[in-house]
C-alpha positions as CSV (number, residue, x, y, z in Angstrom):
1,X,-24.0,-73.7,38.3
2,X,-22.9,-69.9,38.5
3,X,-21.9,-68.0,35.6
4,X,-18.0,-67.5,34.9
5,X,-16.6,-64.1,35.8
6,X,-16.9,-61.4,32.9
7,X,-14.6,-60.3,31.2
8,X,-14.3,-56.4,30.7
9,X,-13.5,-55.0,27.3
10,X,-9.6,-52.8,28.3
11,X,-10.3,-50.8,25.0
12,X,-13.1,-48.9,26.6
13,X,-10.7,-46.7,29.0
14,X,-8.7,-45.7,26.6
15,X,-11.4,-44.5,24.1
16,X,-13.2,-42.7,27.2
17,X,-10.1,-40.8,27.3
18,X,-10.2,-40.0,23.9
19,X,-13.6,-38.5,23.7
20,X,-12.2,-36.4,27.1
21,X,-8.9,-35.0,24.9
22,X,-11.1,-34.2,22.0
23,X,-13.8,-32.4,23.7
24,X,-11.1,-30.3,25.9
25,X,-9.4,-29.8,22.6
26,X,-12.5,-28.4,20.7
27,X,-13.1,-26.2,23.7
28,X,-9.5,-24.8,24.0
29,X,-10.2,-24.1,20.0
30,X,-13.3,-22.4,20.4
31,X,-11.8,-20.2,23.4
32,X,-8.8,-19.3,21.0
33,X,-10.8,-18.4,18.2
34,X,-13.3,-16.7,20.5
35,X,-10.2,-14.5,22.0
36,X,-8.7,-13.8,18.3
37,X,-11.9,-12.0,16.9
38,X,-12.1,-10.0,20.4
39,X,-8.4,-9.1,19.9
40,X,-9.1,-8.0,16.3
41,X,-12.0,-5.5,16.5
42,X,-12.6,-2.6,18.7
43,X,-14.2,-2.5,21.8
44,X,-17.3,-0.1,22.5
45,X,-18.5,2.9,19.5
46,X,-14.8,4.7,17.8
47,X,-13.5,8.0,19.4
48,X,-15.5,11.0,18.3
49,X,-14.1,13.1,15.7
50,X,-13.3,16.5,15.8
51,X,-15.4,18.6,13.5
52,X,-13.5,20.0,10.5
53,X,-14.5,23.6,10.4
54,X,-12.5,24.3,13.6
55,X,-9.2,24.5,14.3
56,X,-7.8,21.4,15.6
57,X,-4.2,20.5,16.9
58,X,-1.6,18.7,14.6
59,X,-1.9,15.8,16.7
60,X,-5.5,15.6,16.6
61,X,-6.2,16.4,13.1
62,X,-6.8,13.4,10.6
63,X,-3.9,12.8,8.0
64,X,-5.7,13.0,4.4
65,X,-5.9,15.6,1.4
66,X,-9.1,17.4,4.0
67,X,-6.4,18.1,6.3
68,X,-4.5,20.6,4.5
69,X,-4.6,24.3,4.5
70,X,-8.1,25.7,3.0
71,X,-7.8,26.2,-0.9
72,X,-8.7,29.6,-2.4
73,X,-11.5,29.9,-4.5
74,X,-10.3,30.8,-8.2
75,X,-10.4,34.1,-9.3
76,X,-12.9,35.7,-10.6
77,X,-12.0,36.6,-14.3
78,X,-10.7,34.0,-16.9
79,X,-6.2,33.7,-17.5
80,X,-6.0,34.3,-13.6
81,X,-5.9,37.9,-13.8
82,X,-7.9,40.3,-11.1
83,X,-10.8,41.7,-12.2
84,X,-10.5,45.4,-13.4
């Protein structure tokens, strides 16, 4: 007597294709994450900076309170008056 033809389960496609669209999903995921940190920070060491005892154009020089014209140093005797 031979054994009656098997029946195959029709579910199993359809979660095989499942597993497929979740693991290109978690893939496509990890390559957009991966590209947003490489987006957000710099690439390589910063631009050098130009020291701040020379003279540096407008363009170049860092915007901050450093930046300004040099400050005099206060004068020598007390109320602001010369010295005599």
């Amino acid at each position: 007597m031979t054994a009656p033809p098997r029946q195959r389960d029709h579910s199993s496609w359809a979660r095989t294709a499942i597993r497929r669209m979740i693991g290109t999903l978690r893939r496509v995921d990890e390559e957009l994450l991966h590209a947003h940190e490489a987006m957000a920070r710099p690439v390589g060491e910063p631009p050098p900076r130009p020291p701040t005892g020379t003279a540096a154009t407008g363009a170049a020089a860092p915007a901050g309170p450093e930046s300004g014209p040099p400050r005099r140093p206060p004068a020598a005797a007390e109320g602001g008056q010369p010295a005599a």
